[in-house]
DRENLUM-24312 format. One record per residue (C-alpha): residue in one letter; z, x, y. Coordinates in steps of 0.5 Angstrom, whole numbers, padded with zeros to 4 digits, always signed. Last residue first. Layout:
REM DRENLUM-24312
AZXY...
REM end
This chain:
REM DRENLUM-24312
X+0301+0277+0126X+0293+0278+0129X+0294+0281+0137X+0295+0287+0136X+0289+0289+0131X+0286+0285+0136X+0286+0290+0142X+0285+0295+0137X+0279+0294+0136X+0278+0293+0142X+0280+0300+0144X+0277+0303+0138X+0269+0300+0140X+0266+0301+0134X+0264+0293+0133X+0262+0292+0140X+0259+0299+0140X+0254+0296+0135X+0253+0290+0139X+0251+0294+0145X+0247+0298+0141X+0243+0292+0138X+0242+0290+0145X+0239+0295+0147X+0233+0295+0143X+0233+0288+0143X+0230+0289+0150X+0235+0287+0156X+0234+0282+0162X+0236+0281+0167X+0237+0288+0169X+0242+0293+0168X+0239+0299+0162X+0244+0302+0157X+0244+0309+0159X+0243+0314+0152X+0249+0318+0150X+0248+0326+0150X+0248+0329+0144X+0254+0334+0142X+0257+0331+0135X+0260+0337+0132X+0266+0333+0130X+0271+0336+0135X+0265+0334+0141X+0267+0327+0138X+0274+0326+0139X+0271+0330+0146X+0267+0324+0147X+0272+0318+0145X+0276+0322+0150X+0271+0322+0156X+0270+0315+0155X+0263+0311+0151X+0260+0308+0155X+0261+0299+0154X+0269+0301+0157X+0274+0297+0154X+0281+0298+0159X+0288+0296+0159X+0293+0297+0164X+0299+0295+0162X+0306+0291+0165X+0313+0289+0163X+0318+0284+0162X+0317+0280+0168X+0321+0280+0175X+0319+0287+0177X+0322+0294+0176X+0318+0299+0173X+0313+0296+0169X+0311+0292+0176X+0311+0300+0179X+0306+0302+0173X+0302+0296+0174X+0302+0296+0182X+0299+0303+0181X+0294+0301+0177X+0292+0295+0181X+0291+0301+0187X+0287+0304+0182X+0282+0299+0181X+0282+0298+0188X+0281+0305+0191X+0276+0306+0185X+0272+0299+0188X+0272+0302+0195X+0269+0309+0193X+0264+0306+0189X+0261+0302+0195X+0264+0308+0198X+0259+0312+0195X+0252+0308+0198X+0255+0308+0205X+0256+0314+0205X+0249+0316+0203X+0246+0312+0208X+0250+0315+0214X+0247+0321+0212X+0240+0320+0211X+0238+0322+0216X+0242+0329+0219X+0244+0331+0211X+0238+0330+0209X+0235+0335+0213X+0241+0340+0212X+0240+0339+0205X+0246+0336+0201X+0250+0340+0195X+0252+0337+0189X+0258+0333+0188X+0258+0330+0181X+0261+0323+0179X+0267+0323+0175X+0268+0320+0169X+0265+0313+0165X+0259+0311+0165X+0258+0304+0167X+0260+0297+0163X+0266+0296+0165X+0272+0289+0161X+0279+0291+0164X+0283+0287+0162X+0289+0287+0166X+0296+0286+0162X+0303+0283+0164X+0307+0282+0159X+0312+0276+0160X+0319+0274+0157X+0322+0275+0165X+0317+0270+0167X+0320+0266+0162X+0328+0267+0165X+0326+0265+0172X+0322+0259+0170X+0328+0256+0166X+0332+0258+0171X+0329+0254+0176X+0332+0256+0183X+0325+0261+0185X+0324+0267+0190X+0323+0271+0184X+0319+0268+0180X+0315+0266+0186X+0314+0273+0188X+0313+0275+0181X+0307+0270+0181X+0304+0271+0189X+0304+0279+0186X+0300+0277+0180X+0295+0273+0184X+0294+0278+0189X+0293+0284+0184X+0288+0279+0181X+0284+0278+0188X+0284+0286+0188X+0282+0287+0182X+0274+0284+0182X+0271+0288+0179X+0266+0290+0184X+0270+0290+0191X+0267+0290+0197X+0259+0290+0197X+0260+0289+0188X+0262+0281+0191X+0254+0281+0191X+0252+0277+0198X+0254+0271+0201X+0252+0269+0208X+0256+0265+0212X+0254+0260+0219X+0260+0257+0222X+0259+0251+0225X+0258+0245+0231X+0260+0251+0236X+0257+0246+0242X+0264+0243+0244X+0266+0250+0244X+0273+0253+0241X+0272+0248+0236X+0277+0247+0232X+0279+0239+0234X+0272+0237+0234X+0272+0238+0226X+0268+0244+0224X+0261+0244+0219X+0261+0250+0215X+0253+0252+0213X+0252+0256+0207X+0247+0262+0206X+0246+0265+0201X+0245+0273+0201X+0238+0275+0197X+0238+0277+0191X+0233+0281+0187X+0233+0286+0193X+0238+0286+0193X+0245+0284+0190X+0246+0277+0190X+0251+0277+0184X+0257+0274+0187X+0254+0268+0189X+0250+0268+0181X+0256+0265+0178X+0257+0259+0183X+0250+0258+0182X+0251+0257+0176X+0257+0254+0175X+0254+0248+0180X+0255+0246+0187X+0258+0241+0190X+0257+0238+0196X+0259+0232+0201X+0266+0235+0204X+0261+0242+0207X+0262+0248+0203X+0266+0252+0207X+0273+0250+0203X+0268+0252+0197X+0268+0260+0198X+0274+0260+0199X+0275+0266+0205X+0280+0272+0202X+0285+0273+0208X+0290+0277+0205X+0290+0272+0198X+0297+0271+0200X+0297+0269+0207X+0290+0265+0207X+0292+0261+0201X+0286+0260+0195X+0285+0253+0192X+0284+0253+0185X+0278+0253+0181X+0274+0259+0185X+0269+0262+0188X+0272+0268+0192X+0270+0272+0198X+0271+0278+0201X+0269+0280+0208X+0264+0284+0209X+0263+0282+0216X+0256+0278+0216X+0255+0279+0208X+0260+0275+0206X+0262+0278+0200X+0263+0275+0193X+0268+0275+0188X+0267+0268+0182X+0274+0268+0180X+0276+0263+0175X+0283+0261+0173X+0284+0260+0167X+0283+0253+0162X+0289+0248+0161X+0289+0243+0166X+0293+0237+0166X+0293+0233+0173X+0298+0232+0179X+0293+0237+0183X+0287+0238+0181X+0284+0245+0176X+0277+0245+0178X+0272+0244+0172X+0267+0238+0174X+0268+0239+0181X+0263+0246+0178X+0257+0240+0176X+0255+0243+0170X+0248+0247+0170X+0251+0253+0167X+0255+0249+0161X+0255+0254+0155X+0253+0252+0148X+0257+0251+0143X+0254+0247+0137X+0248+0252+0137X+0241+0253+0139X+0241+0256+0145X+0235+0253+0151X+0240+0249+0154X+0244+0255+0157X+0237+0259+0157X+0235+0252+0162X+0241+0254+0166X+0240+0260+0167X+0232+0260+0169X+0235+0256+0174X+0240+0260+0178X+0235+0266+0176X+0229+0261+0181X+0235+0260+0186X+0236+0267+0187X+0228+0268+0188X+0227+0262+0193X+0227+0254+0190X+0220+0251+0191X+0220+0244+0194X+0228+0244+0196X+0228+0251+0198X+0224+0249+0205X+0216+0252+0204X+0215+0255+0211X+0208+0258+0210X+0209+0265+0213X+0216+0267+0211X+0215+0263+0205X+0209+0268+0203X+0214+0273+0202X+0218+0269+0198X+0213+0265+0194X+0210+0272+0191X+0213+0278+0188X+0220+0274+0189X+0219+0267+0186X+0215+0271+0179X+0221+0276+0179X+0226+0271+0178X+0221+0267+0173X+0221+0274+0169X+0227+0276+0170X+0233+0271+0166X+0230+0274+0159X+0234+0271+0154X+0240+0275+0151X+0245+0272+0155X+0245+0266+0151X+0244+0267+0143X+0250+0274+0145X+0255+0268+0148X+0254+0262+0142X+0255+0267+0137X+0261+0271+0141X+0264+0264+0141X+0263+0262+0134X+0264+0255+0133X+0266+0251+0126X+0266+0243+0129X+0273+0240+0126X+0277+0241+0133X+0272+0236+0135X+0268+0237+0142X+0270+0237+0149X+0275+0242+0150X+0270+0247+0147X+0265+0246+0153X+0270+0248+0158X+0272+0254+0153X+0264+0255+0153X+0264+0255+0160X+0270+0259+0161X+0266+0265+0157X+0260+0264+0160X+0263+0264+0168X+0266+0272+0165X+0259+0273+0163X+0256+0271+0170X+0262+0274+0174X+0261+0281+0170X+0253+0280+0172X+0256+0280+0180X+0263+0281+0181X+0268+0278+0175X+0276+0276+0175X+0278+0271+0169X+0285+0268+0169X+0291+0267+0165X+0289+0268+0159X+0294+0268+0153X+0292+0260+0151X+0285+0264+0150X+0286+0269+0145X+0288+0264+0141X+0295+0262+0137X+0295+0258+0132X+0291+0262+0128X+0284+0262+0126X+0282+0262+0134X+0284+0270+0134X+0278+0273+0132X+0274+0269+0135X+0277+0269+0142X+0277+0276+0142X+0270+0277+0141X+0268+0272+0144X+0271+0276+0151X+0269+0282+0148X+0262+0279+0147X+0262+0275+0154X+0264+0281+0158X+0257+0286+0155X+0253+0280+0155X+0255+0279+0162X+0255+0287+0165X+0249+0288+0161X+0246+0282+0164X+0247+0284+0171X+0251+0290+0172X+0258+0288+0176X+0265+0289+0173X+0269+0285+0169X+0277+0284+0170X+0281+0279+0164X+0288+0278+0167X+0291+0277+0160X+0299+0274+0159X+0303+0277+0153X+0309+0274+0152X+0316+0279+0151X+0320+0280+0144X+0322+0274+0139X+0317+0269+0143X+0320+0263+0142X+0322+0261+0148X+0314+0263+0151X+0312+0259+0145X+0316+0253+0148X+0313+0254+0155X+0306+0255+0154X+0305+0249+0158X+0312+0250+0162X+0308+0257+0164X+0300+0254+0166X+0304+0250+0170X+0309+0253+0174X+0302+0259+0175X+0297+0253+0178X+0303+0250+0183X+0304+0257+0185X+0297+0258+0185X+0295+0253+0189X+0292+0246+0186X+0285+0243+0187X+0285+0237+0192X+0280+0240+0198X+0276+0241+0193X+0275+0234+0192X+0272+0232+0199X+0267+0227+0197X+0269+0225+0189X+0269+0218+0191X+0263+0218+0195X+0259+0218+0188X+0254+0223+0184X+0257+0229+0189X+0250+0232+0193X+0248+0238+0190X+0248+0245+0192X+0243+0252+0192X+0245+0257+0197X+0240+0256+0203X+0235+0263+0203X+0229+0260+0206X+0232+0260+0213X+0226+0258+0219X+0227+0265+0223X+0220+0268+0219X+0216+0265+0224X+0217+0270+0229X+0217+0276+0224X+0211+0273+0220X+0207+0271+0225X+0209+0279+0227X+0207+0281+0220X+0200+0277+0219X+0198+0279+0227X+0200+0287+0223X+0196+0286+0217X+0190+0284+0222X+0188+0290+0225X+0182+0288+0228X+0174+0290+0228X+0172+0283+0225X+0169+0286+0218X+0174+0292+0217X+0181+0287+0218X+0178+0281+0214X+0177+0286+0209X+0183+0289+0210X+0186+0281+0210X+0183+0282+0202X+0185+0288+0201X+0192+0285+0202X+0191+0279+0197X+0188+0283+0192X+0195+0287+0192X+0199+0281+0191X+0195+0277+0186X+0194+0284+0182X+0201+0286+0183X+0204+0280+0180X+0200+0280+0174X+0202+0287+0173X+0209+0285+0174X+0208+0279+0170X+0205+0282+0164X+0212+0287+0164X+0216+0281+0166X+0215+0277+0158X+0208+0272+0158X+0212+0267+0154X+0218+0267+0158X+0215+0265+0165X+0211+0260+0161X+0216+0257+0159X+0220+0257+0166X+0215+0253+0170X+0212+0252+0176X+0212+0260+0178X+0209+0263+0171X+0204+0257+0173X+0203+0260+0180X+0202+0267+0176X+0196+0264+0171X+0193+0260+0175X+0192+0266+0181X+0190+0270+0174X+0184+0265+0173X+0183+0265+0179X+0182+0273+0180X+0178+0273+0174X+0172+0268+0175X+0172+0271+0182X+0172+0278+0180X+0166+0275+0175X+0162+0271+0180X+0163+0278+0185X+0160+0282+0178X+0154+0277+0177X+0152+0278+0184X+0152+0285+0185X+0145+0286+0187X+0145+0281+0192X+0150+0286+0196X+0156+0285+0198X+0156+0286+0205X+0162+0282+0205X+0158+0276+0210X+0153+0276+0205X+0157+0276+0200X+0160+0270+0203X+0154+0266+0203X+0151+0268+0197X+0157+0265+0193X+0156+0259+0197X+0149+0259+0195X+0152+0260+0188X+0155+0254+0188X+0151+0249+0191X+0144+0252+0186X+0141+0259+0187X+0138+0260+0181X+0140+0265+0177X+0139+0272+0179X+0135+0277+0175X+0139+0283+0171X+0137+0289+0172X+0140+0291+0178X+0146+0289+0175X+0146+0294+0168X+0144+0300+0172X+0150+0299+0178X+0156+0298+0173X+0153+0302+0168X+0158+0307+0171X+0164+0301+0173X+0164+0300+0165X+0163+0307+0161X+0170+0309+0165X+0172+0302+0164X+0172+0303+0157X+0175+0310+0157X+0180+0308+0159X+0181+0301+0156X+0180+0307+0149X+0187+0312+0152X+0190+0304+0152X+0189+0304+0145X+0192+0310+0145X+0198+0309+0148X+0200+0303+0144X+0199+0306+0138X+0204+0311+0142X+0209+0306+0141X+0209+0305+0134X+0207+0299+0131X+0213+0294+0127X+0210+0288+0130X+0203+0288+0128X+0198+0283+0130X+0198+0286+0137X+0197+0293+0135X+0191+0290+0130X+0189+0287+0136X+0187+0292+0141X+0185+0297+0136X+0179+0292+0134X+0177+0290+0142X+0178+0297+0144X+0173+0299+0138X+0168+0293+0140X+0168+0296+0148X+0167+0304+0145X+0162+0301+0141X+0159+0296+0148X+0159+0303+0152X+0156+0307+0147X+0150+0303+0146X+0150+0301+0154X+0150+0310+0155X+0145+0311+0150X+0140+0306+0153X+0141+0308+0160X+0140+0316+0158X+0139+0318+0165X+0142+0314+0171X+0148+0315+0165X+0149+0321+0164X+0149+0322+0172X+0155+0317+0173X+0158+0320+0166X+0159+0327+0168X+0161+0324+0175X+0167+0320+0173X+0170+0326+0167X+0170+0329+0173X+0175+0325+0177X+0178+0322+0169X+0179+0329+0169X+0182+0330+0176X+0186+0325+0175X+0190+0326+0168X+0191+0333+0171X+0196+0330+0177X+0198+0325+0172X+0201+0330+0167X+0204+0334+0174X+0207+0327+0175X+0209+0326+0168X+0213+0332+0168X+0217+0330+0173X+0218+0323+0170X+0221+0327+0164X+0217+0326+0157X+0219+0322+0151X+0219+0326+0145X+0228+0326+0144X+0228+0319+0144X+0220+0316+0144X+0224+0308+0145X+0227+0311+0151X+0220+0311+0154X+0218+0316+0158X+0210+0317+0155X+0209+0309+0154X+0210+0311+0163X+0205+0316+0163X+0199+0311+0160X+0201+0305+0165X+0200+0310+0171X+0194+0313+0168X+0191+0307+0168X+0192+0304+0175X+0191+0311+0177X+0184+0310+0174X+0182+0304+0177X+0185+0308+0183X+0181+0313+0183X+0174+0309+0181X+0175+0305+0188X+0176+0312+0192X+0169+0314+0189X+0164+0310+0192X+0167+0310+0199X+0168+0319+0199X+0161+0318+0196X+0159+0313+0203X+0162+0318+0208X+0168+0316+0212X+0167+0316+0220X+0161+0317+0218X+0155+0320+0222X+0156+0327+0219X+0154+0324+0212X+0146+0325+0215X+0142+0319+0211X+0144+0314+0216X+0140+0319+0221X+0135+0320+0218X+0134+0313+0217X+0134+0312+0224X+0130+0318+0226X+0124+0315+0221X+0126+0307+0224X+0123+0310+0230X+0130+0310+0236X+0130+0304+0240X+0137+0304+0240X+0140+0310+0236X+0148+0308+0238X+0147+0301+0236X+0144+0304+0228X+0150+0309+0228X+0154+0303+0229X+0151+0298+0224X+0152+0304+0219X+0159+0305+0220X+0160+0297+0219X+0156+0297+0212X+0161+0302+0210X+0166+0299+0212X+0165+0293+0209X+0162+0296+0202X+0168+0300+0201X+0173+0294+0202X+0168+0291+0197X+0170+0297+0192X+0177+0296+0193X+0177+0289+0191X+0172+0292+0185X+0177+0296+0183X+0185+0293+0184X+0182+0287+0182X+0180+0290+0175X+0186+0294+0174X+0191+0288+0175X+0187+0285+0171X+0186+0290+0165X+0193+0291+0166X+0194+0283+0165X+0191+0281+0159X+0192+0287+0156X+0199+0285+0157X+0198+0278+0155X+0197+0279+0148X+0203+0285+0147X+0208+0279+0150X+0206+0274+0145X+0207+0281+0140X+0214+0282+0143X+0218+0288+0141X+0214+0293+0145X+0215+0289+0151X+0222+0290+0150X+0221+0298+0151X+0217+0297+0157X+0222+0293+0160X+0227+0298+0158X+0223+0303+0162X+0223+0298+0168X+0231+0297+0169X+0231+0305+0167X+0228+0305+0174X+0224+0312+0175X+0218+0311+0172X+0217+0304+0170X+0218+0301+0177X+0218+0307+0182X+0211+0309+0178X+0209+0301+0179X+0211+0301+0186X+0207+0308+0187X+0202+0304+0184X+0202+0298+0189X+0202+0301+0195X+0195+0306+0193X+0192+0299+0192X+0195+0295+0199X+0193+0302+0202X+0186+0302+0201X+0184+0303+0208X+0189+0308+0210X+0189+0312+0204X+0181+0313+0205X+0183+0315+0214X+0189+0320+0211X+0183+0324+0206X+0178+0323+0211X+0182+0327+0216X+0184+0332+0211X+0178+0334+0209X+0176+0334+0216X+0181+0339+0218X+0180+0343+0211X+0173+0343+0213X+0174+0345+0220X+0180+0350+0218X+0174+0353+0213X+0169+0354+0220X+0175+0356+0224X+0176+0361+0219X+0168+0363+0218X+0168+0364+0225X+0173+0368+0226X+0171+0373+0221X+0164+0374+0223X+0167+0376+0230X+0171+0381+0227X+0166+0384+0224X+0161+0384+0229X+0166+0387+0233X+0170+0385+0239
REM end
């Protein structure tokens, strides 16, 4: 081998080495400061991919309170994500040189110092532990600041998340060179930069309240305060060391000897004893701050869900580095002790559906006393008979639909349902004396369990007191049902699985937006009001009793066999309703729920929800075993099975034309021929084709038989919505009744709305409307326009005022 050769081998192993070492270094750092780095891409999939979380950015912008407590939270969740990493570094840095230190025995103390002073000892070098704290403070920055850059509120300027990834990419090595640049300037010019950094603190301070103090403030005066909380942190964590090292301890009194204790016990130098005074100043204050948000519901919706996610974050990702410190300094992996406690632990139930004991004796057993539905459809139709006589062509019967999504879902279903109602409540004649049931899944339930709750309600006051449905609907839907569900998830749920904590002290996530929607139904300013935290035995249809509200469908699924499921009014027979389970059967005789529970039933879609369980006591004589005391069930999103809620309706309406059919009474017989079935169909989600695209190989082979779970989870509510189609189409041909339609009010605009308006010129994309628990006013102002514009409502109503 030549000379040449020779040297060109070496130089290559010698530059693999160095990447290798890079490399290795670099995965350890990420290992070690993995809670930190865990909680940045969680923010970036939050606020940079979710539309849920750009347009809680964009409600933020619209709630000065909430501006107040942001800068709060940022600076926070920065502050501990810092200097919590940064006493990680310190503990392994202190453990690498006690192990060199063991390794060189007896050595002189002059061989020992060289040694420590030689990186190539370290498992990770002490410059790779200095600078990996300042990255993520900065990550947490840039994270935030390239988020305000998507937000819809920006409309055409707003940047992509791919675009923002390359923008944070760049951003980090500036603020990596920016870090050293002020690092050296300031160990020489000292009193310069404690100048410049107390200007640019003041200047921050100033900025700050001038965007808090004016509600009409762009977005991007937003980001360039933020832009200044850079730069002061960037002065702030250089000085940090100058500043401190001259700075004379206090005295050490109880407190601060214990304080000294557990430095010393982190390794945490002396030198750095009144920053550790302030990281624990601060990480109880903001501990205070969340456990209040999760002990009250006020003080969750002061704070907004955009705080409070960064608020949440702090608490948790400080907790993790925490257990990494307790990990470094006793050389064990204690995350995954906590995990397999946890795992064994973790087999108490937390997540119970929500109930109540009946108020007295008397009332145990009372769902077992509602009617069936052929006793339900006889009823309802001899109420209305004389109109039904007179009616001089066919009698109009609604079966509403609403599908899942939240609180769009439930804004956007009670406003067309409120909408109706008020339009046509002047007349004799309202919209709700035609309604005939109300089928809602997941936030499409909520709005639908809004709309009969305000016609329960209505029932109890004076026909003189003016009421407006759809004001009552908007001033209750509207409220933030988030941020106190999250405060419960980002925390107690977890910690549960640990600290076994029953849901009768402190209530789960779902037990939290249950809750949170009752006192937002009490929160409403209106005569009207709806009644969620109203017993639901309060509003069943019984047997041999008068009984004028629809029929309320709740759809959920049991979660152990996907099978349907229904909170309902009435009482479902197996045979007819094709085996759907009725969720108040399986309730134990001594339990009742609320209409908020039953609402959110179909609405536990993870991870904001988990599935609910509730016991079913079995009598001795259907056990199969002496010792199968109960059926255990597990209730999740109804969207799982069918999300809109078609199928039970299309049961419904079959149960009622068989009955019309096998019937003797010819008076029945001849107004169920008058009738004019119509399917409601309330949807909030674009409308159109979903596009098949390629899949690649790898993909193809892991991920599979996720994906197609995923598409048949639409899939299977197409199916049903079509299959109802069909059943119209063949009920309009030949059928008992009069006649049957399908009739859709789409939230997204429909593909004809869409070529109208492509023949007019206009060719911009129709921005998403956001499902979440909560909406930003942004949003919400475009839903009520496009109530207002919606054509096939309009229509709707056109039709139904003489």
């Amino acid at each position: 081998m030549s000379i040449v050769d020779s040297k060109f081998v070496r130089t290559t192993w010698y530059l693999c080495t160095i990447v290798l070492l890079f490399v290795s270094r670099l995965l350890k750092s990420i290992w070690l400061f993995f809670p930190g780095i865990l909680f940045l891409v969680l923010a970036m999939w939050c606020f940079w991919s979710l539309n849920q979380g750009k347009d809680i950015i964009v409600s933020f912008t619209e709630n000065n309170q909430a501006k107040t407590f942001f800068f709060i939270a940022i600076a926070f969740w920065i502050y501990v994500t810092w200097y919590s990493a940064r006493v990680v570094a310190y503990l392994k840095k202190s453990k690498q040189e006690d192990r060199i230190i063991k390794i060189m025995g007896n050595c002189p103390p002059e061989e020992a110092a060289r040694k420590l002073a030689n990186t190539q000892y370290f498992e990770l070098p002490p410059g790779w532990l200095s600078i990996f704290p300042h990255i993520l403070g900065y990550a947490c920055l840039l994270v935030i600041e390239l988020a305000v850059l998507q937000s819809p509120v920006r409309g055409a300027d707003a940047i992509t998340s791919s675009k923002a990834t390359w923008f944070f990419v760049l951003g980090m090595i500036i603020s990596w060179g920016l870090d050293g640049i002020v690092r050296d300037f300031s160990a020489k010019q000292l009193r310069v930069s404690r100048i410049l950094f107390y200007a640019v603190l003041a200047i921050f301070l100033l900025s700050a309240f001038l965007v808090i103090s004016n509600p009409k403030g762009s977005i991007l005066s937003l980001l360039w305060v933020l832009l200044l909380l850079h730069a002061v942190f960037l002065l702030y964590i250089n000085l940090r060391k100058k500043i401190v090292r001259n700075t004379t301890p206090a005295k050490p009194f109880i407190i601060t000897r214990a304080m000294y204790t557990m430095m010393d016990f982190l390794r945490i130098p002396r030198t750095e004893t009144g920053y550790f005074r302030w990281f624990n100043i601060v990480a109880i204050g903001g501990l205070i701050v969340y456990i209040m948000t999760i002990r009250s519901i006020e003080v969750s919706w002061q704070l907004g869900p955009f705080p409070l996610v960064l608020l949440a974050f702090a608490v948790l990702l400080g907790f993790g580095n925490i257990i990494t410190a307790l990990s470094v300094k006793l050389n064990i992996n204690l995350h995954f002790i906590i995990f397999i406690v946890a795992f064994l632990l973790g087999s108490k139930e937390t997540h119970y559906v929500r109930t109540k004991r009946f108020d007295t004796p008397a009332r145990h057993g009372i769902y077992n006393q509602r009617q069936d539905i052929q006793t339900y459809a006889r009823n309802w139709i001899t109420d209305r008979g004389p109109a039904i006589d007179s009616a001089k062509g066919s009698y109009p019967v609604y079966y509403v639909l609403a599908n899942g999504g939240a609180s769009r879902s439930g804004y956007w279903t009670a406003s067309v349902l409120g909408q109706l109602e008020d339009a046509t409540a002047h007349t004799n004649d309202p919209f709700s004396r035609h309604v005939f049931c109300l089928s809602g899944t997941s936030g499409g339930g909520v709005g639908v369990a809004t709309f009969f709750s305000l016609l329960y309600q209505r029932n109890k006051m004076s026909k003189d007191v003016d009421v407006s449905y759809l004001r009552s609907a908007r001033l209750f839907l509207k409220q933030d049902f988030l941020t106190h569900t999250l405060a419960h998830m980002l925390g107690p749920d977890y910690f549960k699985y640990i600290f076994h904590v029953n849901n009768d002290d402190l209530s789960d996530r779902a037990g939290a937006l249950e809750e949170t929607i009752e006192a937002g139904a009490r929160k409403v300013n209106d005569t009207l009001k709806a009644a969620m935290d109203e017993p639901f035995s309060n509003m069943i249809a019984l047997r041999n009793q008068p009984y004028n509200l629809p029929i309320l469908c709740i759809n959920t699924t049991r979660m152990q066999d996907g099978n349907p499921a229904v909170v309902t009014n009435i009482r479902l027979n197996k045979e007819i309703f094709n085996n759907r389970e009725d969720v108040l059967d399986v309730l134990n005789d001594t339990l009742d729920m609320r209409l908020s529970t039953a609402s959110i039933l179909g609405a536990r879609f993870p991870y904001i929800s988990p599935a609910g369980r509730v016991d079913q006591w079995l009598p001795e004589r259907v056990r199969v075993k002496k010792s199968d005391s109960m059926l255990i069930h597990y209730f999740v999103d109804g969207g799982y099975f069918d999300n809109s809620g078609a199928g039970v309706v299309q049961e419904m309406m079959r149960a009622m034309l068989i009955q019309a059919d096998t019937s003797t009474d010819q008076v029945f017989k001849r107004r169920v021929a008058k009738l004019h079935l119509v399917v409601l169909h309330i949807t909030n989600s674009p409308v159109g084709v979903a596009p098949l695209g390629s899949v690649g190989p790898l993909k193809n082979d892991l991920s599979s038989p996720i994906l197609t779970v995923l598409g048949a989870y639409d899939m299977q509510t197409t199916v049903n919505d079509k299959r109802l189609i069909n059943f119209l189409k063949d009920i309009d041909r030949d059928s008992s009744c009069n006649s049957a339609e399908y009739y859709p009010v789409h939230l997204y605009k429909d593909p004809t709305e869409k070529q109208e308006e492509r023949k007019r010129g206009d060719t911009l994309k129709e921005i998403p409307y956001a499902m979440n628990w909560f909406i930003s006013d942004t949003t919400l102002k475009r839903m009520d326009n496009r109530l207002l514009k919606q054509p096939k409502l309009q229509a709707l109503i056109k039709r139904m005022i003489p």
